[in-house]
N, C-alpha and C positions, 0 to 999 in steps of 0.2 A: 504494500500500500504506500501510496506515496505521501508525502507530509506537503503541508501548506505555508510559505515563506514568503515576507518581502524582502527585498535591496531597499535600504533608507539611502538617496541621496539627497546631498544637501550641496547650496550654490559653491561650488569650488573644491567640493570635498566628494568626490562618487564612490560610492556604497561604505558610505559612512557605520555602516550598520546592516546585519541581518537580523529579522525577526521570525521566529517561528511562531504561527498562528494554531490554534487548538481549535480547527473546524474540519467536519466531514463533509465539507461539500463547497462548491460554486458561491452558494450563494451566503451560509456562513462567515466564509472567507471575506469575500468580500464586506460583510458589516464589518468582522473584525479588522479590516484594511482601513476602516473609517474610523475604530478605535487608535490605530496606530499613525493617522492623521492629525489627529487631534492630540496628540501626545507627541509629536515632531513639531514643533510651532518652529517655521522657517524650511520645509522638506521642501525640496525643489521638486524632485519623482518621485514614486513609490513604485514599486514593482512586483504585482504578484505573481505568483507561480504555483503549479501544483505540481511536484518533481521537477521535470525539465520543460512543463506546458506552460506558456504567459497566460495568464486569467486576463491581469488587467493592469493600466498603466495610470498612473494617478499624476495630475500634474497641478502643482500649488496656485490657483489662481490671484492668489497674493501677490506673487512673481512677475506677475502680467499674464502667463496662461491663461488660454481659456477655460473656462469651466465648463466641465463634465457635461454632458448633453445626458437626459436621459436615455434608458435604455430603450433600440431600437429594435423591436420581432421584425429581421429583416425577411423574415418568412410570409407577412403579407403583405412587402414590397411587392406590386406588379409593375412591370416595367413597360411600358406601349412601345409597340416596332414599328415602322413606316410602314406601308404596304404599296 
């Protein structure tokens, strides 16, 4: 089974920090990725993973990034074709 992890980077300093997360799952993780936002005050990225898989990429909108878009079910994207 794989474990759940971020990379803390911070501006000038990359991967300041690993954290291991205590979640079985997707979606878990990612609340606990927003506990370990909130406890980095000044994180430039966050980076999670599950093993060797990228979940998600968090980027500090404080910084200037932009913020987060909600999540998109790119699954009832239809896309129109010329005909």
């Amino acid at each position: 089974m794989d474990s759940y992890y971020c990379i803390v980077n911070l501006p000038g300093v990359p991967v300041r920090d690993i954290c291991v997360l205590d979640a079985s799952n997707d979606q878990i993780a990612n609340q606990a990725l927003e506990a370990v936002a909130r406890n980095w005050i000044g994180f430039e990225t966050l980076y999670l993973y599950c093993g060797e898989r990228l979940v998600k990429v968090l980027s500090n909108p404080a910084l200037g990034f932009a913020a987060p878009l909600a999540d998109l079910d790119l699954a009832d994207i239809r896309f129109a074709t010329a005909a």
